[in-house]
C-alpha positions as CSV (number, residue, x, y, z in Angstrom):
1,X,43.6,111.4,161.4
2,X,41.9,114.6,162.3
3,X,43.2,118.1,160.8
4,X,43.6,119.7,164.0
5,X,45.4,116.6,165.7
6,X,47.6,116.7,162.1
7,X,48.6,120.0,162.5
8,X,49.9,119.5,166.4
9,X,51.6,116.9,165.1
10,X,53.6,119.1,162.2
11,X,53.7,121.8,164.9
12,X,55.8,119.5,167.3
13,X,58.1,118.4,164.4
14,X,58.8,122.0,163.1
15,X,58.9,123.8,166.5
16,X,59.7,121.6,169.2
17,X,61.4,118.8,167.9
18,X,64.3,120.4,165.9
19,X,65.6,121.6,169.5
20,X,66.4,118.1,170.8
21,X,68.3,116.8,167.5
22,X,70.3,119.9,167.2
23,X,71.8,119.3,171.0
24,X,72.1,115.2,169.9
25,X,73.9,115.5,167.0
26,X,76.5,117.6,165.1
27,X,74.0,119.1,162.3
28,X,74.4,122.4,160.6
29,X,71.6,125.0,160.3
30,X,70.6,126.4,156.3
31,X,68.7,128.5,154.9
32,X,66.6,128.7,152.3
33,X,65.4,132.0,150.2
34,X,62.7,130.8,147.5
35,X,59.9,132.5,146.0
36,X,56.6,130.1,144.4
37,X,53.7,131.4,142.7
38,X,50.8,129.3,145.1
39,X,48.4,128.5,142.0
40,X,48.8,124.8,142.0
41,X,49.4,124.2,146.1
42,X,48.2,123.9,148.8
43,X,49.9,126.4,150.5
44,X,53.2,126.0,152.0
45,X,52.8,123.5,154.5
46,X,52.7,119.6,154.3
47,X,48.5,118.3,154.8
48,X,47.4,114.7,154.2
49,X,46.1,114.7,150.8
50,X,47.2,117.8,149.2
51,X,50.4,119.1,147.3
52,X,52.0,121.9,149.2
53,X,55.3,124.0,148.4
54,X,56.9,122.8,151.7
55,X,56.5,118.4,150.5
56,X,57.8,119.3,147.1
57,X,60.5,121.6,148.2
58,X,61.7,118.8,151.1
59,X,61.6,115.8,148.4
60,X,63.7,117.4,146.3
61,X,66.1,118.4,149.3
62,X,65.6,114.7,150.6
63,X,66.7,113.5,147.1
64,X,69.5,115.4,146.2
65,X,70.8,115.2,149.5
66,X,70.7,111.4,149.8
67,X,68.8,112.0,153.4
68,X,65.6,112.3,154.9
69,X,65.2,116.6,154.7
70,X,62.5,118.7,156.8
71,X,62.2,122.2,156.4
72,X,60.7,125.1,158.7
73,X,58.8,127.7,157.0
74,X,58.9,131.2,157.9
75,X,54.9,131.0,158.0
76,X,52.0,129.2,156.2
77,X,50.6,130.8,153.3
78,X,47.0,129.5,152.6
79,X,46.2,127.8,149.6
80,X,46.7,129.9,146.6
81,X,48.9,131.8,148.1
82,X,52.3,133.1,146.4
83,X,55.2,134.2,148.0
84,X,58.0,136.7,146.4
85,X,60.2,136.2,149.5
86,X,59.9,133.3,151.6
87,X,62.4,131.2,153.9
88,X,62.7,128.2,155.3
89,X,66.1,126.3,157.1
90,X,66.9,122.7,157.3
91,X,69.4,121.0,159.4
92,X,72.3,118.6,157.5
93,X,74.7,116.8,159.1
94,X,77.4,118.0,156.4
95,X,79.0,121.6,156.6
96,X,78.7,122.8,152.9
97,X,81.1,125.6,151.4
98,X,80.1,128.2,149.0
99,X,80.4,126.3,146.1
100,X,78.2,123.3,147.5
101,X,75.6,125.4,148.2
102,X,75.8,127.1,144.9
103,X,75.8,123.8,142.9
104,X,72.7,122.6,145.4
105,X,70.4,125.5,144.7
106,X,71.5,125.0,141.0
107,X,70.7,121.2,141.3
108,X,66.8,122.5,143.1
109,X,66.5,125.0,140.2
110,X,66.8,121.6,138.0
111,X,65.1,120.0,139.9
112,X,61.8,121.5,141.6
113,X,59.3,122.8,139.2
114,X,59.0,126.0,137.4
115,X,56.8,127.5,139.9
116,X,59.0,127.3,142.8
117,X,62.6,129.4,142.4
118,X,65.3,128.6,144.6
119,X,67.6,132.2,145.1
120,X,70.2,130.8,147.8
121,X,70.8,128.7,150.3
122,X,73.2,129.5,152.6
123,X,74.5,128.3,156.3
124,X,73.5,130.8,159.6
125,X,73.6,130.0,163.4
126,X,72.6,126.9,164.7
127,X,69.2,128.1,166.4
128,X,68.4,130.6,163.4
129,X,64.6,129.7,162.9
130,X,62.8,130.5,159.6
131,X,59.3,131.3,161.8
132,X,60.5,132.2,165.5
133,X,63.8,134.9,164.2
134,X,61.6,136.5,161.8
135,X,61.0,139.9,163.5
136,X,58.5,141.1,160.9
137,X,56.5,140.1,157.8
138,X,55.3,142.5,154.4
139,X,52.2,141.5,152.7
140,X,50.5,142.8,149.0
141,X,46.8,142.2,147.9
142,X,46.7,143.6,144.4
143,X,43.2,144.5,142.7
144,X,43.0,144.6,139.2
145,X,40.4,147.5,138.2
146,X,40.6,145.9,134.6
147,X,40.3,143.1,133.2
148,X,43.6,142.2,132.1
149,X,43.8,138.2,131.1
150,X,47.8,138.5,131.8
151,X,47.3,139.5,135.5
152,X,44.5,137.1,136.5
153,X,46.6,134.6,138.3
154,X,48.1,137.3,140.6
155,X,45.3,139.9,141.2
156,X,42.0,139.7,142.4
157,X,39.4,141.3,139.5
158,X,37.1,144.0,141.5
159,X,35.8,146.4,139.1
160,X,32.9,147.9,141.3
161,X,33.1,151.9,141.9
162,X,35.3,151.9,145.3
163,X,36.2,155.0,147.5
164,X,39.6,155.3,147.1
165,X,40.5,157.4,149.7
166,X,38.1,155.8,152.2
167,X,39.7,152.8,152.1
168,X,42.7,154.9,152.6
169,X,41.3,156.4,156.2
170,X,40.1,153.1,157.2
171,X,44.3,151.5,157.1
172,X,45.3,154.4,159.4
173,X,42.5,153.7,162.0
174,X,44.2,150.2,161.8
175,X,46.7,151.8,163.8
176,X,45.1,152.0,166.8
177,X,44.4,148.5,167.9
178,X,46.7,146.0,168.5
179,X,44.0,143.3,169.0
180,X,43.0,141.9,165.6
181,X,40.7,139.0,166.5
182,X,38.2,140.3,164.1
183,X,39.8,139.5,161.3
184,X,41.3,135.5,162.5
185,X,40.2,132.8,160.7
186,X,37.5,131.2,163.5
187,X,39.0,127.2,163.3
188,X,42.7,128.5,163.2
189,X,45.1,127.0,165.7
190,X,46.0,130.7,167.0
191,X,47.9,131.5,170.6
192,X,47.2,135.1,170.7
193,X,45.4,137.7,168.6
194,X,47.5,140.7,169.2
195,X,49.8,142.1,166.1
196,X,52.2,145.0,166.3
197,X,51.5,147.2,162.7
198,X,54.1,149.0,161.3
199,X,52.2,150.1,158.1
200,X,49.3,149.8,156.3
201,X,48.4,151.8,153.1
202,X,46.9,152.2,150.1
203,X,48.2,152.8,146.5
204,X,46.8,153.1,142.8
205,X,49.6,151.6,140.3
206,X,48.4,152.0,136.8
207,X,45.4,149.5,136.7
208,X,45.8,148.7,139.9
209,X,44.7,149.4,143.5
210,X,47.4,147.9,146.0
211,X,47.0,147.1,149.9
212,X,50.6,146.8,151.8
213,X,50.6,146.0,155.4
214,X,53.3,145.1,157.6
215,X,53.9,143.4,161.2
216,X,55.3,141.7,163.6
217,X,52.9,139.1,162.9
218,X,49.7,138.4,161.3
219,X,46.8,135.9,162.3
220,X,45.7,133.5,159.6
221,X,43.3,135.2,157.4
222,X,44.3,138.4,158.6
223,X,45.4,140.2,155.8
224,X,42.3,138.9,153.5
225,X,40.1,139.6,155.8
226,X,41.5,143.3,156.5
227,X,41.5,143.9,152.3
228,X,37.4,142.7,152.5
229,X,36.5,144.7,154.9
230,X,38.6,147.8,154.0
231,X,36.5,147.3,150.5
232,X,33.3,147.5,152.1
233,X,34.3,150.9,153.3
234,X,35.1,151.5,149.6
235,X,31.7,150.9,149.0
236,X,30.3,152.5,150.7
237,X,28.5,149.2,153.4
238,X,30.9,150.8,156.3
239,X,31.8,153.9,157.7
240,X,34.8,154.7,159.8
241,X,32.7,154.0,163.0
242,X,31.3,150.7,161.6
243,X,35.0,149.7,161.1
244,X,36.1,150.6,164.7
245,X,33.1,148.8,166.0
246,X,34.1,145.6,163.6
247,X,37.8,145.3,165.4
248,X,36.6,146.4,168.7
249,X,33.4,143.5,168.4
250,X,36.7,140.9,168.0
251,X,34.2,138.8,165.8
252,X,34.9,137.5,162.8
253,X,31.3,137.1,161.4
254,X,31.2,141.0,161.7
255,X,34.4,142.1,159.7
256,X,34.1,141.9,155.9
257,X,34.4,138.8,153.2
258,X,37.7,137.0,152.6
259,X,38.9,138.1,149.2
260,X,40.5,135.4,147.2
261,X,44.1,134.2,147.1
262,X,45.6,135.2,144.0
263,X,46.0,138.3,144.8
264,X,47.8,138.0,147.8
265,X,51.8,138.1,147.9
266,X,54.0,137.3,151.2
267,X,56.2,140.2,149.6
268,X,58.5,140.5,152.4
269,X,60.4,138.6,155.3
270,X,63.1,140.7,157.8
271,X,65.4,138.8,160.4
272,X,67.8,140.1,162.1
273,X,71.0,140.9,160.7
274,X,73.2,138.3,161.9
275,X,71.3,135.4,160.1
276,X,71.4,136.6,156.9
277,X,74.9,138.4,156.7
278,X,76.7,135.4,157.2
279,X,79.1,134.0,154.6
280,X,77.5,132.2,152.0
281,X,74.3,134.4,152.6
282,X,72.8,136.1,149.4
């Protein structure tokens, strides 16, 4: 089967789908707050051939649960990825109390392996969704100006001489666009390139430079791409006009080099307040 005709296929059974069996049957709505260092997957989401965070995590579920389990993602994070704070919900056809759900996310924590954590689980409205309620999204990209053997797995080693405060000018002009097509993955199964930015900066922590953006949404690649090309800046192959002409151009091949995975974090996930202030929420 073809990738792109695979990935309609999960897109119809994790957006479209969950709305007829909720209004056929009496299922409850849970969530799921986990956090899994991406190293061994293939990102979150299930592909043919691959081990991803979202088929291990939904075996367990199936197993423990005695049924066939399908969870919704609050995004995909590409291969590699990690993920501090990530969600995902899951329909059940039993209502579980606070202790159940306690003594399921100890049973995952026994279960699932030591790269995937398990915080809570806990019950929320019946059309909560883990992707479509999420109103924002935080992201980290930590560069490692050292080498430091202990950080490898989470940072991406850069030890070329960078202008720092550049690469701080070039987030703010981020600001003013709203279209970031130049920074979107060319093959990716996108309905719309424009993202709402609520911040993007620049810090130096110890050995470290890190890259925080947040927004509304992001476009796949987008936040790789954005950290590559805000590097370039850094040394010195763009200036702040070369940078406005990159996200005006809306071409990918123009904007900088994806930087590798490790050092890129989903750090932070918001929802509204009524879906995670319910009882049994963490």
């Amino acid at each position: 089967m073809p990738d792109c005709l695979f990935a309609d296929l999960l897109y119809f059974r994790d957006c479209i789908f969950p709305y007829f069996t909720m209004s056929k049957a009496n299922l409850f709505r849970y969530f799921i707050h986990l956090a899994y260092d991406g190293t061994n997957y293939h990102g979150w989401q299930i592909q043919p051939n691959s081990t991803t965070v979202q088929q291990v995590l939904d075996n367990a579920l199936s197993l423990i649960l005695r049924t066939d389990i399908q969870t919704i993602g609050c995004g995909r994070t590409d291969s590699g990825v990690h993920a501090v704070n990530f969600y995902s919900h899951f329909n059940f056809s039993e209502q579980l109390n606070s202790e159940e759900l306690e003594l399921l996310t100890y049973k995952l924590n026994s279960f699932l392996p030591k790269d995937i954590v398990i915080y809570s689980v806990f019950n929320t409205k019946p059309d909560a969704h883990a992707r479509f309620s999420a109103t924002s999204r935080t992201y980290k990209y930590y560069i490692s100006r050292k080498k430091n053997p202990f950080r490898l797995p989470y940072t991406w080693y850069y030890p070329p001489v960078l202008d720092f405060e550049l690469m701080k000018i070039g987030a703010k002009i981020l600001f003013e666009y709203d279209d970031f097509a130049a920074f979107s993955k060319k093959d990716s199964d996108i309905t719309g390139t424009l993202c709402k930015l609520e911040f993007a900066f620049w810090e130096e922590i110890g050995d470290e430079f890190v890259f925080t953006i947040k927004a509304n949404r992001f476009l796949r690649n987008m936040v790789r791409a954005i950290t590559g090309t805000l590097l370039e800046m850094g040394q010195g192959k763009l200036d702040i006009d070369g940078l406005r002409s990159v996200i005006e151009s809306k071409d990918r091949c123009r904007a900088g080099m994806s930087v590798p995975a490790s050092g890129l974090f989903l750090y932070k996930v918001d929802y509204p307040k009524e879906i995670l202030s319910l009882p049994n929420s963490f």
